[in-house]
The first five atom37 places (N, CA, C, CB, O) and aatype in JSON, in Angstrom:
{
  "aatype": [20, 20, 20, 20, 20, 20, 20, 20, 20, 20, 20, 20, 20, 20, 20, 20, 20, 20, 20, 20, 20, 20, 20, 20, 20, 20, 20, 20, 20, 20, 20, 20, 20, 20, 20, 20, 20, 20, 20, 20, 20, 20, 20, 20, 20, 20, 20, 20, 20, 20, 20, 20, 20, 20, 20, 20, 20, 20, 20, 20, 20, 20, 20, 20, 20, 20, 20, 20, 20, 20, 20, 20, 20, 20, 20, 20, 20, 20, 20, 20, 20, 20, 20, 20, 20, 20, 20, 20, 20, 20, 20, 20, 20, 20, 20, 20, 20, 20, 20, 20, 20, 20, 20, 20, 20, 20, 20, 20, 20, 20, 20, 20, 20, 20, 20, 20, 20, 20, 20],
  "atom_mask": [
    [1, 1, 1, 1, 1],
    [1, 1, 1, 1, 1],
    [1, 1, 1, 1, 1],
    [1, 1, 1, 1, 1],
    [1, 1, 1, 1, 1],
    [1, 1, 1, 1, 1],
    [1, 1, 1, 1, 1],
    [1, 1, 1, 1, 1],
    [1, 1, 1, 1, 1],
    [1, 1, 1, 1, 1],
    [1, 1, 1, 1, 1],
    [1, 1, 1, 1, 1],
    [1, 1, 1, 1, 1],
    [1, 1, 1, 1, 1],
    [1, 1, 1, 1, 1],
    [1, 1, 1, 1, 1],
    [1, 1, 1, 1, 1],
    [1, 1, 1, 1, 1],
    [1, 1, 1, 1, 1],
    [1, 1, 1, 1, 1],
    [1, 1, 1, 1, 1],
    [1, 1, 1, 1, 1],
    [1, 1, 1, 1, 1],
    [1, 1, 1, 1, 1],
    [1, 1, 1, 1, 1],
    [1, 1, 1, 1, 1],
    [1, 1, 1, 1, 1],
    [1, 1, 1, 1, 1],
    [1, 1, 1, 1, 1],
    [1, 1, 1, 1, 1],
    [1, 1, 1, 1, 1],
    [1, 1, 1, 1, 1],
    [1, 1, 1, 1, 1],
    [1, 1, 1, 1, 1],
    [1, 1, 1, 1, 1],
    [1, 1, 1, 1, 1],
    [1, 1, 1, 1, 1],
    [1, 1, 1, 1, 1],
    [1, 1, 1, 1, 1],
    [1, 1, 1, 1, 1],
    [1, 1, 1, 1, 1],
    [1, 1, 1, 1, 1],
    [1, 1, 1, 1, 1],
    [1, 1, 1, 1, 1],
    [1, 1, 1, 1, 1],
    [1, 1, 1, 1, 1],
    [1, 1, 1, 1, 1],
    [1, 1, 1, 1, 1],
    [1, 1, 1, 1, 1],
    [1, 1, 1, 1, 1],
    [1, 1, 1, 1, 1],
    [1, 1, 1, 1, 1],
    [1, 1, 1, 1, 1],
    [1, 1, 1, 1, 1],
    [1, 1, 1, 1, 1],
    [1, 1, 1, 1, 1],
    [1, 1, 1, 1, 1],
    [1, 1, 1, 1, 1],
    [1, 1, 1, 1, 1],
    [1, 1, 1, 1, 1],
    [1, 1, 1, 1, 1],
    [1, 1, 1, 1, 1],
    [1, 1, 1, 1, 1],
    [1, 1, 1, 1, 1],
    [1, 1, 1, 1, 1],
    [1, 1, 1, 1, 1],
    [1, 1, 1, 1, 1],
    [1, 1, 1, 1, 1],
    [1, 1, 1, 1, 1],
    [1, 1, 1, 1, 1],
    [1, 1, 1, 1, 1],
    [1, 1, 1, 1, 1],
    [1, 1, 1, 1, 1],
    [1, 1, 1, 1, 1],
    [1, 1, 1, 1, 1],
    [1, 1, 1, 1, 1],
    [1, 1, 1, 1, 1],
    [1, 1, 1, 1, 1],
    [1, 1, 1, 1, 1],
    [1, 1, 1, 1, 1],
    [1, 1, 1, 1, 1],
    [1, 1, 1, 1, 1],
    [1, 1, 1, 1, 1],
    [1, 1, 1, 1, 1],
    [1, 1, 1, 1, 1],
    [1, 1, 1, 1, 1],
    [1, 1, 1, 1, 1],
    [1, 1, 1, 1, 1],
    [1, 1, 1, 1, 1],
    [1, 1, 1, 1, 1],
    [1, 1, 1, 1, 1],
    [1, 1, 1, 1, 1],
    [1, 1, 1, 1, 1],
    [1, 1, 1, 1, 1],
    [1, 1, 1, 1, 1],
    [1, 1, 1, 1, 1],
    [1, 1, 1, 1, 1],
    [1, 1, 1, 1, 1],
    [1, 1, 1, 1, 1],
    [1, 1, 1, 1, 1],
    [1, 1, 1, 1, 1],
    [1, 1, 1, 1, 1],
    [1, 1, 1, 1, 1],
    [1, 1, 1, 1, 1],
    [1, 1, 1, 1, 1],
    [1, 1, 1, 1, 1],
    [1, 1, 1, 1, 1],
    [1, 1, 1, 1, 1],
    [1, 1, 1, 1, 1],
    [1, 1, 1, 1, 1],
    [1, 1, 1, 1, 1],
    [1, 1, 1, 1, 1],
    [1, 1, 1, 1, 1],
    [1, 1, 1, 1, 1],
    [1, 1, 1, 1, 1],
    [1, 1, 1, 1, 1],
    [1, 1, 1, 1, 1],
    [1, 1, 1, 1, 1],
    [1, 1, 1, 1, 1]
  ],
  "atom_positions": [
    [[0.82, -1.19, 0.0], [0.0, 0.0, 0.0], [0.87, 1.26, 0.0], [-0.93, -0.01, 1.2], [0.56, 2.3, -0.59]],
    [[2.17, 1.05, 0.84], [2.61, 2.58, 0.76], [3.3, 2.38, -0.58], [3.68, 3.26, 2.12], [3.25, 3.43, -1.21]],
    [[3.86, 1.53, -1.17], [4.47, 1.74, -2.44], [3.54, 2.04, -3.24], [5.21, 0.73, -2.95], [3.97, 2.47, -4.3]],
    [[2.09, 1.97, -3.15], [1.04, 2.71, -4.48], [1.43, 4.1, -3.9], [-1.1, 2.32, -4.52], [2.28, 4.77, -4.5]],
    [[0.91, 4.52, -2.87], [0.61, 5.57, -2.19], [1.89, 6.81, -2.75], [0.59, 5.08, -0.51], [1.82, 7.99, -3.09]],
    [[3.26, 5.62, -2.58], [4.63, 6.64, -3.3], [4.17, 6.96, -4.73], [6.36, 5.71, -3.46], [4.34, 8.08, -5.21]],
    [[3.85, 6.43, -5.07], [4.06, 6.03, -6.85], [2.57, 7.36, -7.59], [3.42, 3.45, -7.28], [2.41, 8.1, -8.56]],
    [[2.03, 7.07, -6.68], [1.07, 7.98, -7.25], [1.33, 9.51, -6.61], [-0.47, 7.39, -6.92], [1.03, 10.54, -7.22]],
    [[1.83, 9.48, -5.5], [2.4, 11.58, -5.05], [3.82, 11.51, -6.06], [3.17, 12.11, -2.48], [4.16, 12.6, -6.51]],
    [[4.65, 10.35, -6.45], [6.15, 10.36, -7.43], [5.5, 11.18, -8.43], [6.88, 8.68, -8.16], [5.94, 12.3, -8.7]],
    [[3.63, 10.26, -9.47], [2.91, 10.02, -10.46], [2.95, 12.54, -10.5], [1.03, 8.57, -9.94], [3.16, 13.49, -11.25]],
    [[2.45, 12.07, -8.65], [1.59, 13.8, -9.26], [2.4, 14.85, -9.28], [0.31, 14.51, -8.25], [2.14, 15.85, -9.96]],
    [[3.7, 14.71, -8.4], [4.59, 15.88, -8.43], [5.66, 15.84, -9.58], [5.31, 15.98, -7.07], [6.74, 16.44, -9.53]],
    [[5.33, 15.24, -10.38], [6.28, 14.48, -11.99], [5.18, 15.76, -12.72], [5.9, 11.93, -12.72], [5.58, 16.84, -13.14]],
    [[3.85, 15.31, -12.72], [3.28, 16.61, -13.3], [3.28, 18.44, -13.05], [2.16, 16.28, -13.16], [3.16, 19.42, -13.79]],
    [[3.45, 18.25, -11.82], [3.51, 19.81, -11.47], [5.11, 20.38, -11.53], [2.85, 20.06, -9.8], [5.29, 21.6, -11.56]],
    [[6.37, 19.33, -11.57], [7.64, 19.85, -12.07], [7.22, 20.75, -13.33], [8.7, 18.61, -12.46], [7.19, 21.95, -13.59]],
    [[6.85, 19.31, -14.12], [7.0, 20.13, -15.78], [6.33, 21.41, -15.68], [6.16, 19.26, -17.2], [6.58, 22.01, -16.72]],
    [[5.59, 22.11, -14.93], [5.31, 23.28, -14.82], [6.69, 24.18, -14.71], [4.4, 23.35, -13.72], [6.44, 25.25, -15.27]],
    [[7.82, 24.17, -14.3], [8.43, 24.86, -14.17], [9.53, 24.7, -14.96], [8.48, 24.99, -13.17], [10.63, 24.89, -14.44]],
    [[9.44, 24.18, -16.81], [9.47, 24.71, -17.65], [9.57, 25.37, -17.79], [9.17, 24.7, -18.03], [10.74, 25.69, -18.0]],
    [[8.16, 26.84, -17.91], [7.85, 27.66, -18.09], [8.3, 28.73, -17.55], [7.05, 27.49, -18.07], [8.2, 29.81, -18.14]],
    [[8.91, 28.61, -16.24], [9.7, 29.83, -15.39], [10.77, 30.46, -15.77], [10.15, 29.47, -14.22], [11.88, 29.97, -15.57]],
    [[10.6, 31.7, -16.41], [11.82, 32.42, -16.2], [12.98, 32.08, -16.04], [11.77, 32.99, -15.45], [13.16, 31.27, -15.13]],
    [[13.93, 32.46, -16.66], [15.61, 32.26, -16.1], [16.05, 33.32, -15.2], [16.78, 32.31, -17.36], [17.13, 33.1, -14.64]],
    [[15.48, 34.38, -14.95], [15.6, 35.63, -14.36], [14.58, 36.98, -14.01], [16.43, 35.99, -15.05], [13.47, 37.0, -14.54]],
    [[14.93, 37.91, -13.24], [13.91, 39.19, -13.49], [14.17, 39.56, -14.98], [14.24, 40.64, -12.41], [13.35, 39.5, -15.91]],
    [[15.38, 39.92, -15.03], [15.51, 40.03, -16.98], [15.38, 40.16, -17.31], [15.53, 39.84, -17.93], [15.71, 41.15, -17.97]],
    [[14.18, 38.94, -17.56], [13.67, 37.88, -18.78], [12.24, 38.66, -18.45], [13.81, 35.74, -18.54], [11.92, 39.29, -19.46]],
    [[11.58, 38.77, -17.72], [10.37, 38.72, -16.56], [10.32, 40.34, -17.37], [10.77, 38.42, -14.31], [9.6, 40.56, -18.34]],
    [[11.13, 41.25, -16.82], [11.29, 42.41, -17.13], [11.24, 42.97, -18.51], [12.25, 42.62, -16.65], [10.5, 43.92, -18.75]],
    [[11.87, 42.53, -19.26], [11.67, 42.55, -20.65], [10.52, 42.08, -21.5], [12.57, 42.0, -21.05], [10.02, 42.63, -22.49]],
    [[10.19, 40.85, -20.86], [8.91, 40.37, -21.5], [7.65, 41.83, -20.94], [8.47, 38.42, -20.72], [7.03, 42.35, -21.88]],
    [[7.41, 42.28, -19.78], [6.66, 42.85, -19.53], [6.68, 44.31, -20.11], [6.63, 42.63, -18.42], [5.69, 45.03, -20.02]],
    [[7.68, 44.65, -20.63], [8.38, 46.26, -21.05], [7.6, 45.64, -22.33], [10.56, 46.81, -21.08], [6.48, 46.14, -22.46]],
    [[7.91, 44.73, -23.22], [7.15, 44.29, -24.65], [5.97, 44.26, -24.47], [7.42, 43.0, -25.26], [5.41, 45.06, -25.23]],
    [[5.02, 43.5, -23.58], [4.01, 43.78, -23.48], [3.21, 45.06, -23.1], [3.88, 43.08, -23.01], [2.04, 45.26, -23.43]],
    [[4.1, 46.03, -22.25], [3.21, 46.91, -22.02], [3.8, 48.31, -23.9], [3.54, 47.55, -19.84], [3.0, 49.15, -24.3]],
    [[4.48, 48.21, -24.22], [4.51, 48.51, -25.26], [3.29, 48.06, -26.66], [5.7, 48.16, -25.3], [2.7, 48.76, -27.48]],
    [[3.3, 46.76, -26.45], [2.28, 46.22, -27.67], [0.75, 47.02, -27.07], [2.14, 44.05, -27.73], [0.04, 47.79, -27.72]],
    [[0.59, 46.65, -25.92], [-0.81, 47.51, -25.95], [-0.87, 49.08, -25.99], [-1.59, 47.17, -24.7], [-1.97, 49.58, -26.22]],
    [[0.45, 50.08, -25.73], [0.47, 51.4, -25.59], [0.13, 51.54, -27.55], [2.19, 52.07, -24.73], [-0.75, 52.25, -28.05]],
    [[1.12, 50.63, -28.32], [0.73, 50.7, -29.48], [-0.46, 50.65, -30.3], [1.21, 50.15, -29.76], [-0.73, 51.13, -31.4]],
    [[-1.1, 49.92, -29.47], [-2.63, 49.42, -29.65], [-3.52, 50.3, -29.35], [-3.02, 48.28, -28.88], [-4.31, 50.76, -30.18]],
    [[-3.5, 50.62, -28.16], [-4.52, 52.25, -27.82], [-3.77, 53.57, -28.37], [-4.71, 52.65, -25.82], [-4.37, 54.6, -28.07]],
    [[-2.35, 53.8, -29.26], [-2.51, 55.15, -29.76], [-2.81, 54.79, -31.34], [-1.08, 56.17, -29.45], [-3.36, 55.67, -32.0]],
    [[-2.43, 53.41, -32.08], [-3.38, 53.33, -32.81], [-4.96, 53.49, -33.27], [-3.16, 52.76, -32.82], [-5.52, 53.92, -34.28]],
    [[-5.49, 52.79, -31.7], [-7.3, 53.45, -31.84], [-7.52, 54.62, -31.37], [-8.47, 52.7, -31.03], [-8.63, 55.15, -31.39]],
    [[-6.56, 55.08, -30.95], [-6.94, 56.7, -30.64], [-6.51, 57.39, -32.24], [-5.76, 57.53, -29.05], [-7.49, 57.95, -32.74]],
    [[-5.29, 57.46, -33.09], [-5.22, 57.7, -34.34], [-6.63, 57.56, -35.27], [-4.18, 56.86, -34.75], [-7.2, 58.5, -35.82]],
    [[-6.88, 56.7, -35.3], [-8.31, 55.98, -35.9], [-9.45, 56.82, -35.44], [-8.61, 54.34, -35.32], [-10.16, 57.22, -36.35]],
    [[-9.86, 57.26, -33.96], [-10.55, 57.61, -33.68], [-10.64, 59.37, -33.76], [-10.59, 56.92, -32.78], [-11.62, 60.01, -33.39]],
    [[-9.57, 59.87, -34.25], [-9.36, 61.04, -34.67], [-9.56, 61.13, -35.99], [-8.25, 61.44, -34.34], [-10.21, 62.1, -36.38]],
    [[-9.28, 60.58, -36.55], [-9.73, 60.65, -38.33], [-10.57, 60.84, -39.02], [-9.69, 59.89, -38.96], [-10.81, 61.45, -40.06]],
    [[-11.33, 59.86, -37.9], [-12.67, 59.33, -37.79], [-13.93, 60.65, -37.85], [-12.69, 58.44, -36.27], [-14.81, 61.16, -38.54]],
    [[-13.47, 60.7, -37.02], [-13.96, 62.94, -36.15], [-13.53, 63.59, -37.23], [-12.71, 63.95, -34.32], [-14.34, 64.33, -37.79]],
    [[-12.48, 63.49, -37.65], [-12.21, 64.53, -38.41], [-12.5, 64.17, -39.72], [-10.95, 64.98, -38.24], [-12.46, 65.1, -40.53]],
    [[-12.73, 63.22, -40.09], [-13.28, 63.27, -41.52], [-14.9, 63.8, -41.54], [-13.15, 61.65, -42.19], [-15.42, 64.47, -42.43]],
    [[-15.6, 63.26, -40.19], [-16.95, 63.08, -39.96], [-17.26, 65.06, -40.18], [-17.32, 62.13, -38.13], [-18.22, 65.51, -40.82]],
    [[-16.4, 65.77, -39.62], [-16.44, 67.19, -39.16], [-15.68, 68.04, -40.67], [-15.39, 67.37, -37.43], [-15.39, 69.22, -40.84]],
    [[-15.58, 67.16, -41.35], [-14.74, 68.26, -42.48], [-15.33, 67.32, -43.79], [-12.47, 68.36, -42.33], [-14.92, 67.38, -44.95]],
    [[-16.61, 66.27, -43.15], [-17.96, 66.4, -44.59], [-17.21, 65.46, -45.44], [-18.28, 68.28, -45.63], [-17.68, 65.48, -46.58]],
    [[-16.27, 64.66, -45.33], [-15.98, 63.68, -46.38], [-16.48, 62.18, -45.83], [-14.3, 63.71, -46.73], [-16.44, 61.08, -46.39]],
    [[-16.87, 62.5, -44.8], [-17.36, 61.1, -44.22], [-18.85, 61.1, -43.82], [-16.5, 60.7, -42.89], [-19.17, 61.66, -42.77]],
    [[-19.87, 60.44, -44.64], [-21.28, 60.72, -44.79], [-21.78, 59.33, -44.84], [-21.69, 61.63, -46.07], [-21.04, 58.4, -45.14]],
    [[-23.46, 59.15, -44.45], [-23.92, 58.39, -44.18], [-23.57, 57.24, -44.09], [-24.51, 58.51, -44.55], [-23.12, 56.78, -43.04]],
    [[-23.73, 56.32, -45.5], [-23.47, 54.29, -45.02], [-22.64, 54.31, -44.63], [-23.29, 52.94, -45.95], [-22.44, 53.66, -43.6]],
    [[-21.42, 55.25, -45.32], [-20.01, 55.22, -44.88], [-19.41, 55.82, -43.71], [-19.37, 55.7, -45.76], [-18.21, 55.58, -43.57]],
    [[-19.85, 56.38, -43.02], [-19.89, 56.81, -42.1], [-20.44, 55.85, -40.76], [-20.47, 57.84, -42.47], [-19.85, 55.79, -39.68]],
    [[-21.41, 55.29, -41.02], [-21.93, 54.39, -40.31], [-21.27, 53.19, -40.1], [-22.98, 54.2, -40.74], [-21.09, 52.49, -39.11]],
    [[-20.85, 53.08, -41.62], [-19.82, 51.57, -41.2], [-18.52, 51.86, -40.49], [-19.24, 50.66, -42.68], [-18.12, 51.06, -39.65]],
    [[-17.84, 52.95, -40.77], [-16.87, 53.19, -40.17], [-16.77, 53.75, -38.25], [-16.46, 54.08, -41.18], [-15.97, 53.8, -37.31]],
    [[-18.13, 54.06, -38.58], [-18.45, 53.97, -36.62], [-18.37, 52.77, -36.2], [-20.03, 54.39, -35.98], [-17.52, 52.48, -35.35]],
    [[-19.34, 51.74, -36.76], [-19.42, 50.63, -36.15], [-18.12, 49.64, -36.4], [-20.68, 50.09, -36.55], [-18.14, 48.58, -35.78]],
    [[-16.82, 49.93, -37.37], [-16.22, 49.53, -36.98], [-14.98, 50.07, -36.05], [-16.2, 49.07, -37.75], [-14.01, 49.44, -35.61]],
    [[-15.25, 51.07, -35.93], [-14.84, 51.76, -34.87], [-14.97, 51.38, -33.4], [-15.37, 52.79, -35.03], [-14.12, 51.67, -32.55]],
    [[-15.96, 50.8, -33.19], [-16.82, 50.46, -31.71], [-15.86, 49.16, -31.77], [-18.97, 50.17, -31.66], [-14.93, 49.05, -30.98]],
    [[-16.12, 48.24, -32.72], [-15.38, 46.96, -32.74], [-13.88, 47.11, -32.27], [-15.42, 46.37, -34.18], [-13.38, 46.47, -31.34]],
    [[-13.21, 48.12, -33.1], [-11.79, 48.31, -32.53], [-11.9, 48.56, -30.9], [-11.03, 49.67, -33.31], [-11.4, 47.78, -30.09]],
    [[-12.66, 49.79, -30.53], [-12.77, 49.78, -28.77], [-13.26, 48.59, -28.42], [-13.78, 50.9, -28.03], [-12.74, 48.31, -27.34]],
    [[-14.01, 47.7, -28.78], [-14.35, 46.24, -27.65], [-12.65, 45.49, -28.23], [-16.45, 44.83, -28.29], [-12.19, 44.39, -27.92]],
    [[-12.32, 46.06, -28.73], [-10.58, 45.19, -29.14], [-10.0, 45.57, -28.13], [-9.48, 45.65, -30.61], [-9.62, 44.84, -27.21]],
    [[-9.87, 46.97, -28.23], [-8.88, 47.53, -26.76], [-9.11, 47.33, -25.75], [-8.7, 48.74, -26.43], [-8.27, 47.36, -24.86]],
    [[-10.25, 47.08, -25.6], [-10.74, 46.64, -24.09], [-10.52, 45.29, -24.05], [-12.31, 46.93, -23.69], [-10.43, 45.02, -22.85]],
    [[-10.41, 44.41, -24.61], [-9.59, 42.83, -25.0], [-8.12, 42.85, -24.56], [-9.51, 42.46, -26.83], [-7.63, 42.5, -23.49]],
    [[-7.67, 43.24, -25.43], [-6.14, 43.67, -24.55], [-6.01, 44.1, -23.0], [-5.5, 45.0, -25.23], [-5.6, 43.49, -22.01]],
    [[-6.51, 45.38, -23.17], [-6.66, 45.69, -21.36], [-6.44, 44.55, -20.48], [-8.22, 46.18, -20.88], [-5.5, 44.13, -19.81]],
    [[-8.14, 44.04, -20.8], [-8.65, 42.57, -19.78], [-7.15, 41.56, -19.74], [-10.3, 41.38, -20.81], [-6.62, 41.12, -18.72]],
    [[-6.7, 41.39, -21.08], [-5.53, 40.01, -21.43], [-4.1, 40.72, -21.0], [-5.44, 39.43, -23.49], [-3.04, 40.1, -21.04]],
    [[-4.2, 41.9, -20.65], [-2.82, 42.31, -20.07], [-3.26, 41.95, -18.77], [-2.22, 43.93, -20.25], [-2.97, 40.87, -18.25]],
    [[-4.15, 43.07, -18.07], [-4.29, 43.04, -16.58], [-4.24, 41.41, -16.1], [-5.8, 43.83, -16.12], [-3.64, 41.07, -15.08]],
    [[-4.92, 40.49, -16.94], [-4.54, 39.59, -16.35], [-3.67, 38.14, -16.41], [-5.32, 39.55, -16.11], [-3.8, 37.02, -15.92]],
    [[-2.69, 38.84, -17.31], [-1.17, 38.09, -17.51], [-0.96, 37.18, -18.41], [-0.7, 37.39, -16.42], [0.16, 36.76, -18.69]],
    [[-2.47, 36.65, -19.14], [-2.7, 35.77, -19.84], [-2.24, 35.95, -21.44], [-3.97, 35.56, -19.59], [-2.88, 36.45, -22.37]],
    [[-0.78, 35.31, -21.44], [-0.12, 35.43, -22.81], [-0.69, 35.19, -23.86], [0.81, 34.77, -22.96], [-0.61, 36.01, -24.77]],
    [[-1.51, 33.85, -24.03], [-2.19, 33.21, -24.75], [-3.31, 34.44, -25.64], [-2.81, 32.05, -23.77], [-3.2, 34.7, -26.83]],
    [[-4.34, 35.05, -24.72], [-5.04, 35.37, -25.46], [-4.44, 37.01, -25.24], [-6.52, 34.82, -25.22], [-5.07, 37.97, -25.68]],
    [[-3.69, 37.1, -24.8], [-2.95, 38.88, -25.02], [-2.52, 38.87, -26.52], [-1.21, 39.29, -23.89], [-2.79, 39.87, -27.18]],
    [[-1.94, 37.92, -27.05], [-1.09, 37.99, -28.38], [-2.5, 37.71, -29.17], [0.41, 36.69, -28.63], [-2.41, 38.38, -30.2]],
    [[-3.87, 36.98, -29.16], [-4.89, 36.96, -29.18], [-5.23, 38.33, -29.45], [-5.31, 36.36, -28.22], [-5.13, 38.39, -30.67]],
    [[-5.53, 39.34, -29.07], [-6.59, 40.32, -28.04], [-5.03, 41.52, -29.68], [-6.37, 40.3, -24.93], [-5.22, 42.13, -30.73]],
    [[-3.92, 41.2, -28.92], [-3.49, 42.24, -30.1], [-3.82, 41.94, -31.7], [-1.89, 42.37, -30.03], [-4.09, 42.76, -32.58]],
    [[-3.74, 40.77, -31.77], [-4.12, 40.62, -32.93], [-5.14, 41.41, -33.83], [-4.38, 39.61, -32.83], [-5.17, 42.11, -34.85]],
    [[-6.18, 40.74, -32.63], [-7.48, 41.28, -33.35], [-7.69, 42.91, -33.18], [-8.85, 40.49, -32.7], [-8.29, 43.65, -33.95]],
    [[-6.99, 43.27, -31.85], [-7.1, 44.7, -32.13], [-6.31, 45.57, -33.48], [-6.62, 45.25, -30.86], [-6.78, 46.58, -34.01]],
    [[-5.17, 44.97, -33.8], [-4.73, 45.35, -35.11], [-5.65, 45.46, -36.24], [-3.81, 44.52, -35.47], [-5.74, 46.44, -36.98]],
    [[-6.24, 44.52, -36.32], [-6.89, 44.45, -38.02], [-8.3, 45.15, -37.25], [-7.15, 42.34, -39.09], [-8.64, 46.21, -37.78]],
    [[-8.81, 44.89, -36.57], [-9.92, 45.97, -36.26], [-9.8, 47.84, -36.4], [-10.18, 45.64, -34.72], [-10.5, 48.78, -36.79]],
    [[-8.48, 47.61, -35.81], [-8.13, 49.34, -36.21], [-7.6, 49.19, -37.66], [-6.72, 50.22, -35.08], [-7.71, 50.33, -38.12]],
    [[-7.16, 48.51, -38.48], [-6.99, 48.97, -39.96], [-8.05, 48.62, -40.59], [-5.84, 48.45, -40.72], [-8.11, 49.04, -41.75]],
    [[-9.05, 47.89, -40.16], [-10.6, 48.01, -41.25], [-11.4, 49.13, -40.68], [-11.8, 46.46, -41.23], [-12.21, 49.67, -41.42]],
    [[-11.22, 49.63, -39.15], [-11.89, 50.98, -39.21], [-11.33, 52.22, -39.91], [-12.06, 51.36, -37.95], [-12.01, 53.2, -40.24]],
    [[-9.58, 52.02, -40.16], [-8.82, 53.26, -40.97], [-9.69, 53.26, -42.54], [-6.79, 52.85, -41.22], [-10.28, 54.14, -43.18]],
    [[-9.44, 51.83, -42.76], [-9.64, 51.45, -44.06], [-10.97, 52.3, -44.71], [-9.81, 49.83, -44.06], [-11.08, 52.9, -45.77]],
    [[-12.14, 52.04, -43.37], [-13.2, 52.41, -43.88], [-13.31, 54.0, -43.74], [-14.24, 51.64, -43.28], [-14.1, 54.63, -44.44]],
    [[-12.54, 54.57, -42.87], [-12.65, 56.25, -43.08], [-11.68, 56.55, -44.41], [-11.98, 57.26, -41.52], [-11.69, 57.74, -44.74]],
    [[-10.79, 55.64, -45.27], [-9.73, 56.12, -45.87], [-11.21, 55.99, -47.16], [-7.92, 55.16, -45.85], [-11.13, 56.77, -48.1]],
    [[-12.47, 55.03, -47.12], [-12.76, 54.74, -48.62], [-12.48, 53.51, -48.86], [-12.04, 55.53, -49.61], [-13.06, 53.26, -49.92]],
    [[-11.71, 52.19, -48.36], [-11.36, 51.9, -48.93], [-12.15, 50.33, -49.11], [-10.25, 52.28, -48.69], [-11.78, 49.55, -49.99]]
  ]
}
């Protein structure tokens, strides 16, 4: 009995090593990764802020009118539920869908450019 008893805490702490794989070699590493990340999203919100100026300003200087106008709001809104994607996937450390969350905030802000450019 105690040799199952070993074999299966050997079985479970064999799984929770390979967790530490994943750890860092250093602050560094830790440090740098986080300086990149908080960069990718600063890029990300002065991109939808760019976008969201254009936006205004095409709307206010009459080249940007009705359907087109409309589509380019609503994809406008889409880019902000993007940024707010990032936000959520930074604040909470989750690499996976942060590189996720930029993604989609990228092409959301160039189909809302796209659509104030005409295009």
């Amino acid at each position: 009995m105690r040799k199952l008893i070993f074999a299966a805490a050997l079985a479970a702490s064999a799984a929770g090593l390979s967790a530490c794989a994943t750890i860092p070699a250093g602050p560094g590493e830790v440090a740098d990764r986080t300086l990149l990340d908080e960069r990718g999203a600063l890029a990300v919100e002065l991109a939808y802020r760019a976008a969201g100026v254009a936006l205004e300003t095409a709307v206010d200087a009459g080249r940007l009118t009705g359907e087109r106008a409309a589509t380019a709001a609503r994809l406008e809104n889409r880019a902000y539920a993007a940024v707010l994607a990032v936000r959520a996937a930074y604040d909470t450390g989750n690499a996976a869908t942060y590189a996720e969350a930029i993604d989609e905030a990228q092409a959301a802000v160039a189909a809302a450019l796209a659509a104030i450019k005409g295009e």
